[in-house]
C-alpha positions in Angstrom: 0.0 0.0 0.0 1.2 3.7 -0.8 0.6 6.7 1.0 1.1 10.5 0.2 0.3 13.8 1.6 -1.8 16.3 -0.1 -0.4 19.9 0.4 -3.6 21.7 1.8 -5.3 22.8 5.2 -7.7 20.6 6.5 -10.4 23.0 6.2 -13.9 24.1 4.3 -12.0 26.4 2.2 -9.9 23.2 0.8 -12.7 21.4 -0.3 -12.8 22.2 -3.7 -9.2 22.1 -4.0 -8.9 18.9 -2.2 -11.8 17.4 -4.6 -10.0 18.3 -7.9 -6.9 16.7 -6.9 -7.8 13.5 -5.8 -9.7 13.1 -8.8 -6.7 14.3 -10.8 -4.5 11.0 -9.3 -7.0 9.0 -9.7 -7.4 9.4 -13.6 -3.6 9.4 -13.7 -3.4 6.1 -11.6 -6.1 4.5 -14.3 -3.7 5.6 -17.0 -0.8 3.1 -15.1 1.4 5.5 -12.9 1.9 4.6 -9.8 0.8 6.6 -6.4 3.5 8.6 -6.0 4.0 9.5 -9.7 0.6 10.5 -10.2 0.7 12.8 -7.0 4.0 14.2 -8.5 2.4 14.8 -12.0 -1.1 16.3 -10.4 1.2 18.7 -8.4 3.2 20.2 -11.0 6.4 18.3 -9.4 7.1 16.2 -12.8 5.5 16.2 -16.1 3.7 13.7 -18.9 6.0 12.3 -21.5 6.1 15.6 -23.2 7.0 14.0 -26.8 3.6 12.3 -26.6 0.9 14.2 -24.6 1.4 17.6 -25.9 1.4 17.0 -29.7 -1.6 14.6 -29.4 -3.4 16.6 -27.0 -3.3 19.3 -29.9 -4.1 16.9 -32.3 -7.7 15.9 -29.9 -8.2 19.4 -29.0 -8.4 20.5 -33.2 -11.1 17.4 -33.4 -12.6 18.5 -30.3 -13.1 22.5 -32.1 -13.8 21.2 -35.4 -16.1 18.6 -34.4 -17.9 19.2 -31.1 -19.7 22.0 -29.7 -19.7 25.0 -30.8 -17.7 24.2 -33.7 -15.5 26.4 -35.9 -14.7 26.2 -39.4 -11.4 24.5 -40.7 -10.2 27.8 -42.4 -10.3 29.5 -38.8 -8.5 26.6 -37.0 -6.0 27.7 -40.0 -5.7 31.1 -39.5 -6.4 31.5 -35.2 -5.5 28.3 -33.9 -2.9 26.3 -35.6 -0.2 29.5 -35.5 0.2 29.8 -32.0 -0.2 26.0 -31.0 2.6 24.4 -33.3 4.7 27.5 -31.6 3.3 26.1 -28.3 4.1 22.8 -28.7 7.4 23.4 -30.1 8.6 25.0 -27.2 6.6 22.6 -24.5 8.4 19.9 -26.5 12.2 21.3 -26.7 14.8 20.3 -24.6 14.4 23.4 -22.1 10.6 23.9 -22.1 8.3 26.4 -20.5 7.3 25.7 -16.5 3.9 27.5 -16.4 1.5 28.6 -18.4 2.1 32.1 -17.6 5.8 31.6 -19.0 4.2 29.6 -21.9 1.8 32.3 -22.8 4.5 35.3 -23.0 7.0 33.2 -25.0 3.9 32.7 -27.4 2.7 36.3 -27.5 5.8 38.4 -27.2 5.9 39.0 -31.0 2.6 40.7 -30.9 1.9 44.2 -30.1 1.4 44.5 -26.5 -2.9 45.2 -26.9 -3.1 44.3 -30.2 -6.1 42.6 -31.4 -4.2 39.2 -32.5 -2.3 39.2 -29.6 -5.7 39.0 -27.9 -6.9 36.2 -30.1 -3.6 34.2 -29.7 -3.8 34.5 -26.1 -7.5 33.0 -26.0 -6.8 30.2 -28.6 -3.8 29.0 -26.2 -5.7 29.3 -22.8 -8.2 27.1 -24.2 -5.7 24.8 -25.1 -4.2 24.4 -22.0 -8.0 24.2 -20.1 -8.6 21.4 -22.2 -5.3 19.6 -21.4 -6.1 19.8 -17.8 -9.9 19.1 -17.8 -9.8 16.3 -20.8 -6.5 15.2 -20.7 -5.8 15.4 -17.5 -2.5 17.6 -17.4 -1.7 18.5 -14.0 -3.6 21.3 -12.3 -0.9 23.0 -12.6 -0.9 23.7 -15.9 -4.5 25.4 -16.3 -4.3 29.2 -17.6 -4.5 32.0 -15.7 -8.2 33.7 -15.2 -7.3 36.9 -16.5 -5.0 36.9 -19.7 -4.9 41.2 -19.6 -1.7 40.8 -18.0 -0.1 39.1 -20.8 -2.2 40.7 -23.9 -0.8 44.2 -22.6 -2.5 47.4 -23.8 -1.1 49.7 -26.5 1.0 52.4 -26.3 0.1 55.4 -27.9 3.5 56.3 -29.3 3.6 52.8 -30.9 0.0 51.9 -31.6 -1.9 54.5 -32.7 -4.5 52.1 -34.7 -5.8 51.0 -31.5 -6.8 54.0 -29.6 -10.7 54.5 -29.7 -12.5 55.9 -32.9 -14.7 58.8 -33.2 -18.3 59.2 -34.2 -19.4 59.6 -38.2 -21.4 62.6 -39.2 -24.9 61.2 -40.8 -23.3 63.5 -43.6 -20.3 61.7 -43.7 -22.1 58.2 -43.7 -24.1 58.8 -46.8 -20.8 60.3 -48.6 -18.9 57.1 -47.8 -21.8 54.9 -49.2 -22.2 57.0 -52.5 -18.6 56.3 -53.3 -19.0 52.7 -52.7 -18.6 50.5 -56.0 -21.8 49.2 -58.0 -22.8 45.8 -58.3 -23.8 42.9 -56.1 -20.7 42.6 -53.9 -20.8 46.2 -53.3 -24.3 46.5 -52.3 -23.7 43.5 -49.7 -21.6 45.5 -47.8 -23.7 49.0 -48.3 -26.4 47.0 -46.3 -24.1 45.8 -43.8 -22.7 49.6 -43.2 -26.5 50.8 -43.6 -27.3 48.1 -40.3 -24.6 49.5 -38.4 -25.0 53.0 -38.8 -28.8 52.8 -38.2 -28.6 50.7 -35.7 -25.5 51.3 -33.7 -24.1 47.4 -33.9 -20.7 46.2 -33.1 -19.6 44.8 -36.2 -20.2 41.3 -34.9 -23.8 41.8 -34.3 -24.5 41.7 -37.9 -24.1 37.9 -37.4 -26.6 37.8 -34.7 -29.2 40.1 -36.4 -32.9 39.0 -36.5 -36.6 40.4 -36.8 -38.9 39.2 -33.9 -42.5 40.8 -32.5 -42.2 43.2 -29.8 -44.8 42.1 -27.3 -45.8 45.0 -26.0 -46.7 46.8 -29.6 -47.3 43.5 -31.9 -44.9 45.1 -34.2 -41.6 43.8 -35.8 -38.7 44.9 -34.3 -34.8 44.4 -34.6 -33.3 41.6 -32.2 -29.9 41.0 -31.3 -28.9 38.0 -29.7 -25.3 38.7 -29.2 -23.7 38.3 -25.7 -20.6 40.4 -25.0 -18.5 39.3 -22.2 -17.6 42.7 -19.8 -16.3 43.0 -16.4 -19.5 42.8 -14.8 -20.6 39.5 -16.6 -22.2 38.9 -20.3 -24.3 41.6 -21.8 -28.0 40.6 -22.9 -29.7 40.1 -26.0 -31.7 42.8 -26.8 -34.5 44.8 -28.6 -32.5 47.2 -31.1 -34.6 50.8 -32.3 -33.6 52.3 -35.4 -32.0 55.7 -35.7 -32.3 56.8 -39.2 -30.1 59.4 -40.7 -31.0 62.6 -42.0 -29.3 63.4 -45.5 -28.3 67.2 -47.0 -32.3 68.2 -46.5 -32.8 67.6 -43.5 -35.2 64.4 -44.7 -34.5 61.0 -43.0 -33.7 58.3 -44.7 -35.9 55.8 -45.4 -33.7 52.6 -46.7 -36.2 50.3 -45.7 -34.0 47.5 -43.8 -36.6 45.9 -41.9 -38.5 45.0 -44.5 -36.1 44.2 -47.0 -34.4 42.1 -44.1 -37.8 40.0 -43.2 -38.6 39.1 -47.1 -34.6 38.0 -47.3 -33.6 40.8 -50.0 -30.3 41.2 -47.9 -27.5 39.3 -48.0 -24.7 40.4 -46.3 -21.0 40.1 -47.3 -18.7 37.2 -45.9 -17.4 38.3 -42.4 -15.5 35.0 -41.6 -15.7 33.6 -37.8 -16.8 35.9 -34.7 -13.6 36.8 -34.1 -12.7 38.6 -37.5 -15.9 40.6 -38.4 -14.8 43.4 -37.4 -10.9 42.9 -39.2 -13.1 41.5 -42.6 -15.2 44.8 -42.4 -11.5 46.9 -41.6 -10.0 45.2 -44.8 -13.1 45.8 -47.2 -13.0 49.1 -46.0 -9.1 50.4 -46.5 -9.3 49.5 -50.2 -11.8 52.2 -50.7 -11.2 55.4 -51.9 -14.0 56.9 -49.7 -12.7 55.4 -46.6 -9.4 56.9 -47.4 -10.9 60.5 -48.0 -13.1 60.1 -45.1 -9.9 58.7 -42.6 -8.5 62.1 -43.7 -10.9 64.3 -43.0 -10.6 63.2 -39.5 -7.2 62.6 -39.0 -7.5 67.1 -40.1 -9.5 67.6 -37.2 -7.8 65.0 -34.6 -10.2 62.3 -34.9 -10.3 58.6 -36.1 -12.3 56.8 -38.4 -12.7 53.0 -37.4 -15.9 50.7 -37.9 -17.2 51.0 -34.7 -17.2 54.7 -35.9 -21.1 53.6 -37.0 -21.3 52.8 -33.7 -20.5 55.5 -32.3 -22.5 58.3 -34.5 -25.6 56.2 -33.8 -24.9 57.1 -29.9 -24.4 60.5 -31.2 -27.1 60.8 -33.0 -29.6 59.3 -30.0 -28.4 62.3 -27.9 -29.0 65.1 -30.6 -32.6 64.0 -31.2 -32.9 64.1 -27.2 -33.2 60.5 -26.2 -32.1 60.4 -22.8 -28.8 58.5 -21.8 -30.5 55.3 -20.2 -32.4 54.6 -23.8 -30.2 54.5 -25.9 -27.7 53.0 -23.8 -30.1 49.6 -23.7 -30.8 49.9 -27.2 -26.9 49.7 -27.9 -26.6 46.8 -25.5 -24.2 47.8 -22.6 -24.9 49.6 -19.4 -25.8 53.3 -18.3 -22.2 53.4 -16.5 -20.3 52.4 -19.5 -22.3 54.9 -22.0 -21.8 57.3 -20.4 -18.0 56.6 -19.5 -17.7 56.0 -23.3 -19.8 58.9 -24.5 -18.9 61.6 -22.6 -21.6 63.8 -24.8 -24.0 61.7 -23.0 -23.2 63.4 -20.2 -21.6 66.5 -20.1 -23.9 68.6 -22.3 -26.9 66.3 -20.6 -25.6 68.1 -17.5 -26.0 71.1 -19.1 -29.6 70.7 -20.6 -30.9 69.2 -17.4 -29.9 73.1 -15.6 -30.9 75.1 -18.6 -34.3 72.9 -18.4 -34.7 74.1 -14.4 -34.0 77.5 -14.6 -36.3 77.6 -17.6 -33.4 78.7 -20.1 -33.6 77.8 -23.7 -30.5 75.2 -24.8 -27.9 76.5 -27.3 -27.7 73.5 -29.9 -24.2 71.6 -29.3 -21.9 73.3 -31.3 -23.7 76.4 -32.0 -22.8 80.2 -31.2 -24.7 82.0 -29.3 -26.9 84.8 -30.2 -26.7 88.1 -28.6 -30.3 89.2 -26.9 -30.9 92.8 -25.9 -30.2 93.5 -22.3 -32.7 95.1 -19.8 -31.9 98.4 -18.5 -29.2 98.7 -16.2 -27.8 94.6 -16.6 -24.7 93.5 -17.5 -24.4 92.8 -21.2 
């Protein structure tokens, strides 16, 4: 009979801890080491025959992706995951190899732009990898991933990454400029829709991939639904009801495109936007090979400002708080909270401030952006 010790308190607070270890050596006493060797394995202390487990680990875990749950395509395997896994196997298979999956993880990113959207998506890929080991192939505990991977994606400088910092909001103007330059035929009315959605609507790029038409209860009428879930600090965002803002052209008239409709008999069809993860970069590529992106990036880059495609995004907030739809609104129409809008939008706020005074002292509101006008003064006041 062998014996070991298990390195916790005997306490309530060890349970869990306790639990998954145990059941660690077991599985790795089923799979023929001994006591001792599974405790040492479970515990970080010694390792699986690294030629072996780690390569066909990676080879289960692309199965796994391809084949079970929600399951990607082969092309993004390709492109997201395949990259950075050879690389991590490489080195978790050389003579010298990683201890930790924190020391894994910034031998695998370090060529990436510190905040840079692929050294975000190179970081996820390989912390799934590594959960997997643990939780299907029963790596030791040891090697599970951190919680939090901000530590090791980094954030951008501004002196090095400038393409990262946040964008600013289109013009309505400037919308139906861009769209008039785009080119004629099919492929480029696909992606005139797509731009259409998210200016009216004020979608993340991804949501046009979880875009559908269902009744609104309370009014029986058909209304935009989104069923897209963004992860945030505070938890996953909701799906949500989404309500139109339509733009207003030269005349002042607003335009009527008629997406709903056109949307519900199936006359759109929008333009490939590859996995979750690259609908924004596929919408980004379209985009810089157009010469009324390029104008457009210039006319903001003149006045200190940055055109991006969550710039759609962002005018549809803009817009929302020049018609007069209060904060709260239009934050739940845009799916995130009244904390973040307003940290995001500081419009939202500071010139909301300023109307809610003007309204109690019973002072009419200067338009955002306009001058003035000079009233006469009463005798005797100050002009």
């Amino acid at each position: 009979m062998q014996t070991i010790g298990l390195p916790f308190d005997w306490s309530r607070a060890q349970v869990a801890s306790i639990t998954s270890r145990v059941r660690n050596i077991y599985v790795l006493s089923q799979q023929g080491h001994d006591l001792q060797a599974a405790a040492q394995i479970a515990d970080g202390k010694a390792t699986p025959d690294k030629d072996r487990s780690w390569p066909e680990a990676k080879t289960r875990f692309r199965s796994q992706k391809l084949d079970h749950g929600a399951a990607i395509k082969p092309t993004t395997w390709d492109q997201k995951y395949e990259p950075v896994l050879s690389m991590a196997v490489e080195l978790l298979t050389a003579a010298k190899p990683p201890t930790s999956p924190a020391d894994l993880l910034d031998a695998c990113l370090r060529s990436w732009a510190p905040g840079s959207r692929s050294r975000q998506i190179r970081a996820q890929v390989l912390a799934q990898f590594l959960k997997y080991c643990v939780e299907r192939e029963h790596f030791p505990e040891s090697w599970r991933p951190p919680a939090e991977l901000r530590s090791h994606i980094g954030v951008p400088s501004a002196a090095v990454a400038p393409g990262h910092q946040k964008g600013d909001p289109f013009s309505d103007l400037e919308v139906l400029s861009l769209l008039e330059s785009l080119p004629v035929g099919a492929a480029g009315r696909r992606w005139a829709d797509a731009l259409q959605l998210m200016a009216e609507l004020g979608l993340r790029p991804v949501e046009l991939q979880h875009l559908t038409v269902r009744t609104d209860p309370g009014s029986g009428q058909p209304l935009w639904w989104c069923s897209y879930r963004k992860r945030s600090g505070g938890g996953m965002t909701a799906p949500r009801w989404i309500h139109p803002l339509p733009l207003t052209d030269w005349d002042g008239r607003r335009m009527n495109w008629q997406l709903l409709p056109r949307w519900r008999a199936g006359a759109i069809e929008l333009p490939p936007l590859g996995s979750v993860e690259s609908a924004s970069d596929a919408i980004n590529t379209y985009l810089k090979r157009q010469k009324g992106w390029q104008e457009l990036r210039k006319r903001l880059a003149a006045r200190g400002e940055r055109a991006v495609p969550y710039s759609f995004r962002h005018g549809y907030s803009l817009r929302g708080h020049q018609l007069g739809i209060d904060p709260g609104s239009v934050a739940l129409s845009m799916g995130h909270s009244l904390e973040v809008h307003l940290r995001s939008y500081p419009w939202a706020s500071t010139s909301g401030a300023a109307a809610a005074f003007a309204r109690a002292l019973g002072n009419p509101l200067t338009p955002l952006g306009a001058t003035p006008t000079a009233s006469p003064s009463a005798p005797g006041s100050a002009p």
